[in-house]
PDB file of N, H, CA, C and O in Angstrom:
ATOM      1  N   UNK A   1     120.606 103.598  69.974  1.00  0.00           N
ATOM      2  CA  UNK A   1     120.045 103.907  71.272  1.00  0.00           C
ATOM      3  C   UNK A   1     119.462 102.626  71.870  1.00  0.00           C
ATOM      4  O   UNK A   1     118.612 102.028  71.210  1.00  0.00           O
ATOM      5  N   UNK A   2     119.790 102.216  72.896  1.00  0.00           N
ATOM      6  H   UNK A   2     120.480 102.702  73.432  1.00  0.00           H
ATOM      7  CA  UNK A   2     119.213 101.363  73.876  1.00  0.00           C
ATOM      8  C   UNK A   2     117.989 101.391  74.791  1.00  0.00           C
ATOM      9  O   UNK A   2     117.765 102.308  75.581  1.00  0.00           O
ATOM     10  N   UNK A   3     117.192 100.285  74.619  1.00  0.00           N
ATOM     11  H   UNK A   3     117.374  99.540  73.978  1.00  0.00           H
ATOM     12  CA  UNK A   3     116.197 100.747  75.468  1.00  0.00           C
ATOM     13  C   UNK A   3     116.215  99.994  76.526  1.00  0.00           C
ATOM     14  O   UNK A   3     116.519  98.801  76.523  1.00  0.00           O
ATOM     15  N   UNK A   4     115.702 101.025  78.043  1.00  0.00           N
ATOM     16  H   UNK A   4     115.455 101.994  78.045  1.00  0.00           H
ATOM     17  CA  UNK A   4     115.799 100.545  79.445  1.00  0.00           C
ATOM     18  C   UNK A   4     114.676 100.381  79.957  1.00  0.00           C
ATOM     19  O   UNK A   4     113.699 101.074  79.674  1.00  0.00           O
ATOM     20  N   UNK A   5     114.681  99.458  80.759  1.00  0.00           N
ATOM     21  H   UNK A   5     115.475  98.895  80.989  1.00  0.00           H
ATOM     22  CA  UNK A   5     113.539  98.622  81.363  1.00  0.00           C
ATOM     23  C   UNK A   5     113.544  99.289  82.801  1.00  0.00           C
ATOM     24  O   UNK A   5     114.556  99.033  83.452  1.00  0.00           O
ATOM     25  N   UNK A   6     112.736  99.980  83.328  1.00  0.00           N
ATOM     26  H   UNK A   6     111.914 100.188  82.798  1.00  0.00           H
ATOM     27  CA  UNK A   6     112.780 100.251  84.746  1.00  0.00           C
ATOM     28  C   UNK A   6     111.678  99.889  85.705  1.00  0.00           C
ATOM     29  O   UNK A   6     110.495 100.214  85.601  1.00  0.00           O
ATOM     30  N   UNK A   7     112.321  99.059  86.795  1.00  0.00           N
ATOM     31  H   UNK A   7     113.282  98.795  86.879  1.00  0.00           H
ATOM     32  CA  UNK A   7     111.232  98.199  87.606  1.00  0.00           C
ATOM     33  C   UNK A   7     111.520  98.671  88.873  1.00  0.00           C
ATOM     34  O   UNK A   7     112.694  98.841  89.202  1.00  0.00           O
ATOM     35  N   UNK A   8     110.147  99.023  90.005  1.00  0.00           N
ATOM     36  H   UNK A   8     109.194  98.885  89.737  1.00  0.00           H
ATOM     37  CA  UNK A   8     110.229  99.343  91.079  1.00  0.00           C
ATOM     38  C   UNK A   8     109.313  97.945  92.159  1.00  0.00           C
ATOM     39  O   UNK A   8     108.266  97.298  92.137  1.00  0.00           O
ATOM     40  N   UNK A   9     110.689  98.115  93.088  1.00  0.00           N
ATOM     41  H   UNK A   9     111.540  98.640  93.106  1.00  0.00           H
ATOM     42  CA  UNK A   9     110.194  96.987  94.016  1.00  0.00           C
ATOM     43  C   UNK A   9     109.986  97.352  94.981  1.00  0.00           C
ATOM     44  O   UNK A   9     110.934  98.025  95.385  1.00  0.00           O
ATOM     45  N   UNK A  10     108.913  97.267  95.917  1.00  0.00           N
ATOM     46  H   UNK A  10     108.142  96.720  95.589  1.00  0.00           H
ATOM     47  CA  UNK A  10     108.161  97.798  97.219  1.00  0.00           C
ATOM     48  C   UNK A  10     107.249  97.059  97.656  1.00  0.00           C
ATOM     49  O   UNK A  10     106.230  96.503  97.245  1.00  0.00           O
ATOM     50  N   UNK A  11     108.329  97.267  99.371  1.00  0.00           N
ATOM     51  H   UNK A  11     109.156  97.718  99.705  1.00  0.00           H
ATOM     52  CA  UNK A  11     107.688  96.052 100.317  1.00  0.00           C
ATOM     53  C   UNK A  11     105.869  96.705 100.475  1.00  0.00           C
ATOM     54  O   UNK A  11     105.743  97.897 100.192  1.00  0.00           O
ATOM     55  N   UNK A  12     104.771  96.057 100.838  1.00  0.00           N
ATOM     56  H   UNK A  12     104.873  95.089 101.068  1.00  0.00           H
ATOM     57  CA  UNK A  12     103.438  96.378 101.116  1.00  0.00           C
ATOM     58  C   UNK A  12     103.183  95.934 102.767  1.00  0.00           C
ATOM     59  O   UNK A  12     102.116  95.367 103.004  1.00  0.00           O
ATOM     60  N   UNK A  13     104.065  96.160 103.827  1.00  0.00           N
ATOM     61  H   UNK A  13     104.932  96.620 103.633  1.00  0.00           H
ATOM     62  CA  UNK A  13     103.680  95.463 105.160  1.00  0.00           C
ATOM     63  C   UNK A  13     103.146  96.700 105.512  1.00  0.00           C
ATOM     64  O   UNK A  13     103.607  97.780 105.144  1.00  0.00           O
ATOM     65  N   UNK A  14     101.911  96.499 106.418  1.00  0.00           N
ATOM     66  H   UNK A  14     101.536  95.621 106.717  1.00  0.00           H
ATOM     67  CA  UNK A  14     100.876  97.544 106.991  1.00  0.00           C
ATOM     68  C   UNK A  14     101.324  98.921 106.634  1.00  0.00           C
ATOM     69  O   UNK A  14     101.986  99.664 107.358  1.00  0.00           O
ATOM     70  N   UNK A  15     100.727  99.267 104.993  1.00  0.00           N
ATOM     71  H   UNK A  15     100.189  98.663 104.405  1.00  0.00           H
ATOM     72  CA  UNK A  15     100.538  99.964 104.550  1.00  0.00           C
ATOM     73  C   UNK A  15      99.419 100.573 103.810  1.00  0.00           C
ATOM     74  O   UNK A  15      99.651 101.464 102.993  1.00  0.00           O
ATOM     75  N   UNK A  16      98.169 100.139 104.047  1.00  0.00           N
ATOM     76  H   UNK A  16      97.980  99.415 104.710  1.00  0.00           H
ATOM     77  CA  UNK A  16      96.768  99.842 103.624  1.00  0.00           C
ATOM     78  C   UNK A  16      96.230 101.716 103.267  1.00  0.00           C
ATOM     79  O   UNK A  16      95.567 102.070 102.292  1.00  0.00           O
ATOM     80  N   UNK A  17      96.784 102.663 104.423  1.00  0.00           N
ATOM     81  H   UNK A  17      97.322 102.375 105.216  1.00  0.00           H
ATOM     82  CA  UNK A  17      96.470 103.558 104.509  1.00  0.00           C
ATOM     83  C   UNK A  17      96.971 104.615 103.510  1.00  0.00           C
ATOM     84  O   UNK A  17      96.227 105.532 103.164  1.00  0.00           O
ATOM     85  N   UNK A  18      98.421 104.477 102.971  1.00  0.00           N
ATOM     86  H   UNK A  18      99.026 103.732 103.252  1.00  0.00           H
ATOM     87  CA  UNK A  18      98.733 105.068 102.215  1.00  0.00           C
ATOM     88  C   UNK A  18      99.545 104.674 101.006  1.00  0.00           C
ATOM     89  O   UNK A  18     100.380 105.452 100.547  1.00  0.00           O
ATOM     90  N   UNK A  19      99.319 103.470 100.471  1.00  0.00           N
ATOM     91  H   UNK A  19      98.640 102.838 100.845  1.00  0.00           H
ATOM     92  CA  UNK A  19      99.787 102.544  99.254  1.00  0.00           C
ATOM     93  C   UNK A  19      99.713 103.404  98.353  1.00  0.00           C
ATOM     94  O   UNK A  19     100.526 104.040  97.682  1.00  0.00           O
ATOM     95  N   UNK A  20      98.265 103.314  98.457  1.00  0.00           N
ATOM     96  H   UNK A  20      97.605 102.798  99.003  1.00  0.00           H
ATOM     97  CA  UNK A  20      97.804 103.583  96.810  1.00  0.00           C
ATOM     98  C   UNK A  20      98.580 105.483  96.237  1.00  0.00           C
ATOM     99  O   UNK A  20      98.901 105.981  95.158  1.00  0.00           O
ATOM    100  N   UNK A  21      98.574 105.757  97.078  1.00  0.00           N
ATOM    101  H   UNK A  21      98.313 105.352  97.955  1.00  0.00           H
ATOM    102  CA  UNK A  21      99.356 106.972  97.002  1.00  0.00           C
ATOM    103  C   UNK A  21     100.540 106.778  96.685  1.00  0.00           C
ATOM    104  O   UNK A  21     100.950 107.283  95.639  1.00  0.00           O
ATOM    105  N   UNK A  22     101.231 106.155  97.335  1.00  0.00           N
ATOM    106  H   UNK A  22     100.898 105.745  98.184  1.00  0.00           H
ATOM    107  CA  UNK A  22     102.679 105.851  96.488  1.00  0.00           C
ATOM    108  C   UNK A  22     102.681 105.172  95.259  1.00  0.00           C
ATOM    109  O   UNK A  22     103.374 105.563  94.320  1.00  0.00           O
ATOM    110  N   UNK A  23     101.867 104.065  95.187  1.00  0.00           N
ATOM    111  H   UNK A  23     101.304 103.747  95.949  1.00  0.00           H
ATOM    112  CA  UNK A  23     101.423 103.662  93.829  1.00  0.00           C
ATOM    113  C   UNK A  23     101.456 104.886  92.576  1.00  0.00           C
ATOM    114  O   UNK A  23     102.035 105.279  91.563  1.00  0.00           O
ATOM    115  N   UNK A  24     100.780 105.033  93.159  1.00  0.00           N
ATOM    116  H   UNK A  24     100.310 104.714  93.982  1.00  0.00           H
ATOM    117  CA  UNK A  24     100.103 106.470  91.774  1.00  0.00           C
ATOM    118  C   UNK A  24     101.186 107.376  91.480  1.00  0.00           C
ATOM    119  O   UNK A  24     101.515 107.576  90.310  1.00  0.00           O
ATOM    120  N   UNK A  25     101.788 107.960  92.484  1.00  0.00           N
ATOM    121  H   UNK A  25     101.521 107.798  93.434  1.00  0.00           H
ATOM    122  CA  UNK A  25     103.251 108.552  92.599  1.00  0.00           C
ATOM    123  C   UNK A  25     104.135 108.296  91.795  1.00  0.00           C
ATOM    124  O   UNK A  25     104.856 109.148  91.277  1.00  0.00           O
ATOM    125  N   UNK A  26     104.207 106.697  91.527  1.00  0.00           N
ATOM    126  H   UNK A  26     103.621 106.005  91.948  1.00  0.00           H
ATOM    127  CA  UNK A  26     105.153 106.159  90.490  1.00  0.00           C
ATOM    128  C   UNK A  26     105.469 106.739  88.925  1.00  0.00           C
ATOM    129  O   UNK A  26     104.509 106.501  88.192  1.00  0.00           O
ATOM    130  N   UNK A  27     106.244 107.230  88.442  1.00  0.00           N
ATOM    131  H   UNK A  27     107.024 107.423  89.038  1.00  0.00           H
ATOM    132  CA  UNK A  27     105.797 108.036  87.091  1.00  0.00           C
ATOM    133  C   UNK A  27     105.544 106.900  85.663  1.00  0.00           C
ATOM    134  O   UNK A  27     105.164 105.729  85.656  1.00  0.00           O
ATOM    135  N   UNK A  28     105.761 107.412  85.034  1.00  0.00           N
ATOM    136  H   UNK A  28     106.070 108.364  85.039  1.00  0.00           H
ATOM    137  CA  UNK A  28     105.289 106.468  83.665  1.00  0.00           C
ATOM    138  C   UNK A  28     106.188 106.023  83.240  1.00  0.00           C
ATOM    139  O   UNK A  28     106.000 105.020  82.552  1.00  0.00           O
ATOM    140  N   UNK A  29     108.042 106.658  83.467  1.00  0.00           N
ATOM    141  H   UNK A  29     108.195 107.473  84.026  1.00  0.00           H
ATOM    142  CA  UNK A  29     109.449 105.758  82.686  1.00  0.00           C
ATOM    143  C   UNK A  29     109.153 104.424  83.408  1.00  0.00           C
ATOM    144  O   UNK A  29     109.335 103.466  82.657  1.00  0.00           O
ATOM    145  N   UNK A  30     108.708 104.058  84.772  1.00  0.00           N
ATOM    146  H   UNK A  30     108.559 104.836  85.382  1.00  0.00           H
ATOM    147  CA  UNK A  30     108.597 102.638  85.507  1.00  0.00           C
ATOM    148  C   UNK A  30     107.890 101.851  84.425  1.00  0.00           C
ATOM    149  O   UNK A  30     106.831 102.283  83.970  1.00  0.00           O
ATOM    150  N   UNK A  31     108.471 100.607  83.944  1.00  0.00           N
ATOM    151  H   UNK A  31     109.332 100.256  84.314  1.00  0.00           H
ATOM    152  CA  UNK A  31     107.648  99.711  83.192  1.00  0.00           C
ATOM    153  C   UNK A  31     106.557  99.051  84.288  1.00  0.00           C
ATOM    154  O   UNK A  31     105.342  99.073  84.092  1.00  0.00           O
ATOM    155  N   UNK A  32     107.244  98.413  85.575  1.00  0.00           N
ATOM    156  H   UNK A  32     108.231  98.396  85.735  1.00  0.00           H
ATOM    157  CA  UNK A  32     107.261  97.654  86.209  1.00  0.00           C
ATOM    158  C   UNK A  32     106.901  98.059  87.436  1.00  0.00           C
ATOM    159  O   UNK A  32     107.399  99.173  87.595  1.00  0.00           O
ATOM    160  N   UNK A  33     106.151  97.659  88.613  1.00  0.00           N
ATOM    161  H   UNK A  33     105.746  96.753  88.484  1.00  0.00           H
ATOM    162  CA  UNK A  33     105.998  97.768  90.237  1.00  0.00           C
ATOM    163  C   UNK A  33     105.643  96.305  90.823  1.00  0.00           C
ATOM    164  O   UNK A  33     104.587  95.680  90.923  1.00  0.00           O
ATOM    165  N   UNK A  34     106.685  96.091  91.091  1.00  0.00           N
ATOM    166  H   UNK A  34     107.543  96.598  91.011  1.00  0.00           H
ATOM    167  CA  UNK A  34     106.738  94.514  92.202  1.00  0.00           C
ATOM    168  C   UNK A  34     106.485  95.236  93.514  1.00  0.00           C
ATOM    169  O   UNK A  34     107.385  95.822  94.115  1.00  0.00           O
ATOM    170  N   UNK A  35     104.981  95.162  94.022  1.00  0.00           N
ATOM    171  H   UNK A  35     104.249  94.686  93.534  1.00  0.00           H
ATOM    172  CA  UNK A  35     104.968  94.911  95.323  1.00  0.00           C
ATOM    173  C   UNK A  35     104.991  93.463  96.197  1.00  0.00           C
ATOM    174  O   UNK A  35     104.034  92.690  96.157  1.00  0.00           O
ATOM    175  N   UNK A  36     106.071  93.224  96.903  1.00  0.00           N
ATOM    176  H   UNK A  36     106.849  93.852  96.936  1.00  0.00           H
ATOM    177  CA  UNK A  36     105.837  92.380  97.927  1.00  0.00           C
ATOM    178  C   UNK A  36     105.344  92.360  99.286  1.00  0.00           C
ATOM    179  O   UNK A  36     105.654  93.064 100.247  1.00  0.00           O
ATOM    180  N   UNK A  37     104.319  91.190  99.150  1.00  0.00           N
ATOM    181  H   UNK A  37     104.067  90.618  98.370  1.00  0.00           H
ATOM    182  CA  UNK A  37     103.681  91.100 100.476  1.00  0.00           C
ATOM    183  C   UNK A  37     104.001  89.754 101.126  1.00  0.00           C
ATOM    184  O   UNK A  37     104.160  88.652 100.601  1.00  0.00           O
ATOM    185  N   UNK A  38     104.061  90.191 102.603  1.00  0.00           N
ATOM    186  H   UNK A  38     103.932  91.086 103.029  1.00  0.00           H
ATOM    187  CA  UNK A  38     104.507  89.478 103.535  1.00  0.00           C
ATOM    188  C   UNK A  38     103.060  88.812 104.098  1.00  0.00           C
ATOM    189  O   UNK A  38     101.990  89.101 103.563  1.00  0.00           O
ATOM    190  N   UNK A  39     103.120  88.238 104.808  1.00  0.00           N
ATOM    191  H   UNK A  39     103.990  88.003 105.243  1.00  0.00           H
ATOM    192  CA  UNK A  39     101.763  87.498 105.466  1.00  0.00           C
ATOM    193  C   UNK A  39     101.590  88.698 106.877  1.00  0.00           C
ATOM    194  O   UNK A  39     101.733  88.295 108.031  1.00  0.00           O
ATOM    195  N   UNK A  40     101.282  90.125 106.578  1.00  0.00           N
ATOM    196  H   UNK A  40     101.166  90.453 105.640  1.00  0.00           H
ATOM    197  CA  UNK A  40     100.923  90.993 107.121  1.00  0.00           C
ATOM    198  C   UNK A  40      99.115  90.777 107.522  1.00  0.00           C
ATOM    199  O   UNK A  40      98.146  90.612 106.781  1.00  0.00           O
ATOM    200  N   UNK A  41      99.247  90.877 109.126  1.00  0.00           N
ATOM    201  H   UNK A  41     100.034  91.011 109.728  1.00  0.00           H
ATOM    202  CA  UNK A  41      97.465  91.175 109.267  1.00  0.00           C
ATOM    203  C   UNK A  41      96.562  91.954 109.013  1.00  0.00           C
ATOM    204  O   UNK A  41      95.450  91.937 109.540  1.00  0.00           O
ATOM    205  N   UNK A  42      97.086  92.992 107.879  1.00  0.00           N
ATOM    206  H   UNK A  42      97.989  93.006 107.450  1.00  0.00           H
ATOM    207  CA  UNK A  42      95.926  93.817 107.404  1.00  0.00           C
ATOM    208  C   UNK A  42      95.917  93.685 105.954  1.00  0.00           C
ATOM    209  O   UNK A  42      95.292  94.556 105.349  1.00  0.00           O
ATOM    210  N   UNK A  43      96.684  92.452 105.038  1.00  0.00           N
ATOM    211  H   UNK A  43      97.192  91.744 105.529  1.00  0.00           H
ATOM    212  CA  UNK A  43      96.357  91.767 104.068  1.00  0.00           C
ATOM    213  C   UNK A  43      96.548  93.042 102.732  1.00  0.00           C
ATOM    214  O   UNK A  43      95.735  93.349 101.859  1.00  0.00           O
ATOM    215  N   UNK A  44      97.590  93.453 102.931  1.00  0.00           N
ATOM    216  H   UNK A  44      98.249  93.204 103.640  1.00  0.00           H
ATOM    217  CA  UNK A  44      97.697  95.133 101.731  1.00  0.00           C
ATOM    218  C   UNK A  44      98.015  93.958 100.233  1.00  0.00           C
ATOM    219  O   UNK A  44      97.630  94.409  99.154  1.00  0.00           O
ATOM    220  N   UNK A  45      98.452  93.032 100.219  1.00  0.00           N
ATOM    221  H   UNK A  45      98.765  92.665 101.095  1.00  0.00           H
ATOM    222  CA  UNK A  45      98.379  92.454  98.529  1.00  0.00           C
ATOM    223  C   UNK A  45      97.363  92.521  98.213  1.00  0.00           C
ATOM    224  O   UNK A  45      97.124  92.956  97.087  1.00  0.00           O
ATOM    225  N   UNK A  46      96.025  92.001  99.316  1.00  0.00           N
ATOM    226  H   UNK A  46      96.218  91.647 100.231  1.00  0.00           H
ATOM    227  CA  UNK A  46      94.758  91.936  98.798  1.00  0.00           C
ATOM    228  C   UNK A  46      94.255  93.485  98.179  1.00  0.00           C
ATOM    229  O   UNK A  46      93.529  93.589  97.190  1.00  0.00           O
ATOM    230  N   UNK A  47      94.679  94.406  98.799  1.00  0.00           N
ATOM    231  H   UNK A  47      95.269  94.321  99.602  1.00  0.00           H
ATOM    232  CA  UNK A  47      93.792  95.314  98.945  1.00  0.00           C
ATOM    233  C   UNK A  47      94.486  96.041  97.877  1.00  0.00           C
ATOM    234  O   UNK A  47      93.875  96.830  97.155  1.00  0.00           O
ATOM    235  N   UNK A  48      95.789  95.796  97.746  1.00  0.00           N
ATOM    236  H   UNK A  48      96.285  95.156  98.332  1.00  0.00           H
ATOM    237  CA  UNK A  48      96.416  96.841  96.459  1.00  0.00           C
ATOM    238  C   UNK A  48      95.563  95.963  94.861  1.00  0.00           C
ATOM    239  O   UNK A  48      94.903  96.464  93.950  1.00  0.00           O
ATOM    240  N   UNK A  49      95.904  94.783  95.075  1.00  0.00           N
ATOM    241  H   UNK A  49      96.441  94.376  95.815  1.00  0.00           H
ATOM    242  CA  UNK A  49      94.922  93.833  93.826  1.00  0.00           C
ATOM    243  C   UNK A  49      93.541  94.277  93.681  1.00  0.00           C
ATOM    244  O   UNK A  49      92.942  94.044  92.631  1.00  0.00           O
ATOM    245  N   UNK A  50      92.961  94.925  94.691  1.00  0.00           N
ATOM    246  H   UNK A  50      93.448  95.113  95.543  1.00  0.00           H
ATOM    247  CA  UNK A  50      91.310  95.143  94.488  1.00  0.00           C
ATOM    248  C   UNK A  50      91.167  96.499  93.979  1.00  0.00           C
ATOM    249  O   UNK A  50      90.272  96.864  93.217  1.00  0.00           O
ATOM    250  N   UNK A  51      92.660  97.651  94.724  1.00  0.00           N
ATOM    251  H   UNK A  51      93.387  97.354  95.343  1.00  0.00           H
ATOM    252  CA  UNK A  51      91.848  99.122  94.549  1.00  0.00           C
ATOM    253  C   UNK A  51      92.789  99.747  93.784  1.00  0.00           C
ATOM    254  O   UNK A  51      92.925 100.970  93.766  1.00  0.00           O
ATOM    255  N   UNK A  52      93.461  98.961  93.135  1.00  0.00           N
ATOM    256  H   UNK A  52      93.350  97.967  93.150  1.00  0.00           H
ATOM    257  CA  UNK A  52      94.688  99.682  91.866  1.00  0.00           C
ATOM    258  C   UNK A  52      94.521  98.925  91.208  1.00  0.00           C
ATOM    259  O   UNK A  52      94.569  97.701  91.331  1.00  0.00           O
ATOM    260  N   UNK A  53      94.126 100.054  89.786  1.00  0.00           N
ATOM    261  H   UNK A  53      94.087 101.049  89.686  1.00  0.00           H
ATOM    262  CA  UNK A  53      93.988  99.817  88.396  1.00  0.00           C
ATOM    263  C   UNK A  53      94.765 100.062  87.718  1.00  0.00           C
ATOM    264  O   UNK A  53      94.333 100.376  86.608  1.00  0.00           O
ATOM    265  N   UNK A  54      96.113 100.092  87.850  1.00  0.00           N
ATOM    266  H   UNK A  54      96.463  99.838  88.752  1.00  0.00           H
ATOM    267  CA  UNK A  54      97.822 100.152  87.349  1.00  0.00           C
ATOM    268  C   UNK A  54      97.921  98.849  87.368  1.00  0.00           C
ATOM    269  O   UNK A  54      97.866  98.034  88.289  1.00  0.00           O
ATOM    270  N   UNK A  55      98.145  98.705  85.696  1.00  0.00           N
ATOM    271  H   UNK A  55      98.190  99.367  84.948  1.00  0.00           H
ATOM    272  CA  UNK A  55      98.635  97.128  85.428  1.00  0.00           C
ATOM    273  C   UNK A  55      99.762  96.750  85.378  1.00  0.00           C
ATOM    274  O   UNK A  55     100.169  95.629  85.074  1.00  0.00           O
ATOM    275  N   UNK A  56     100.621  98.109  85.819  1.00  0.00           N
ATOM    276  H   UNK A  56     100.290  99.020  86.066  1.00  0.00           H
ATOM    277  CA  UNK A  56     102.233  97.865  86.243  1.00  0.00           C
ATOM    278  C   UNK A  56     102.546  97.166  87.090  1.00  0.00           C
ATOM    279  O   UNK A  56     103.664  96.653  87.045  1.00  0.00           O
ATOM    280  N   UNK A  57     101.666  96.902  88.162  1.00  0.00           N
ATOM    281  H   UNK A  57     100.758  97.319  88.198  1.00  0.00           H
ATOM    282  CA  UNK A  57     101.832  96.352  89.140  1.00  0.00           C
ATOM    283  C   UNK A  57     101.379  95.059  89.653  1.00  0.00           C
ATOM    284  O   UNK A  57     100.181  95.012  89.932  1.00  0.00           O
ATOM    285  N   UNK A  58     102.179  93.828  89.870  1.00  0.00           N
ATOM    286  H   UNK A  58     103.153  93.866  89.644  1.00  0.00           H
ATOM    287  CA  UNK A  58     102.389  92.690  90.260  1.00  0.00           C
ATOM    288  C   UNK A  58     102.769  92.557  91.617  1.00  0.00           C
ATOM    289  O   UNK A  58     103.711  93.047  92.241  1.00  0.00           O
ATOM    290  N   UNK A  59     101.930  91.865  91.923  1.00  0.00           N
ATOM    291  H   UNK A  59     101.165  91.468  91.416  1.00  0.00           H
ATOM    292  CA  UNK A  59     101.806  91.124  93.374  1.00  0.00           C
ATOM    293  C   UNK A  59     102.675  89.976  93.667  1.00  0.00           C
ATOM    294  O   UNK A  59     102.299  88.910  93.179  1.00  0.00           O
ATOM    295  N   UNK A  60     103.789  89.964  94.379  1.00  0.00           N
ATOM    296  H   UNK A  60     104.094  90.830  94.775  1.00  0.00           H
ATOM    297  CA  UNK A  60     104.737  88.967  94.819  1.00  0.00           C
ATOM    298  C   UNK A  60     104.193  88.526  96.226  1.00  0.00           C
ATOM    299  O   UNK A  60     103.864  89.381  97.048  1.00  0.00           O
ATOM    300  N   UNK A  61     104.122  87.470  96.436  1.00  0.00           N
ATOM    301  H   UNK A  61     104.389  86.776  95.768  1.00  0.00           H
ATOM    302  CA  UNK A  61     103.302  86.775  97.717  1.00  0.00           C
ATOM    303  C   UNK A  61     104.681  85.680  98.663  1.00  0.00           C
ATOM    304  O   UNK A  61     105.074  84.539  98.421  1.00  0.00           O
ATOM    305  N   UNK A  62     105.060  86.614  99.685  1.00  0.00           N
ATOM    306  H   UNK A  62     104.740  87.541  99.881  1.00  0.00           H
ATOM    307  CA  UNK A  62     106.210  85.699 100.726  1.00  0.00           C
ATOM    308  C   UNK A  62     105.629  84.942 101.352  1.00  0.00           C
ATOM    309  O   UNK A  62     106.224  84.205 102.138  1.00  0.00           O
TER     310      UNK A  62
END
């Protein structure tokens, strides 16, 4: 039996309001959550890094 690695990638542009909800949404087979952030003016890398405590998730900075 083989084991699979499953990684979810999701853009973060002015999404401040309902991230963390999709965050959490994510189930437990996901090893992985690459959110990328864009140089958006309401700064959601910052805010997903401060208010999610899922260590699945890595911050990619465009």
């Amino acid at each position: 039996m083989s084991v699979v690695n499953i990684a979810v990638v999701t853009p973060v542009y002015k999404v401040c309001n309902h991230v963390l909800g999709v965050l959490k949404g994510i189930g437990t087979e996901v090893a992985k959550i690459c959110a990328v952030a864009d140089y958006c003016p309401d700064h959601p890398g910052n805010f997903v890094l401060a208010n999610s405590a899922d260590l699945r998730v890595v911050m990619l900075r465009h």
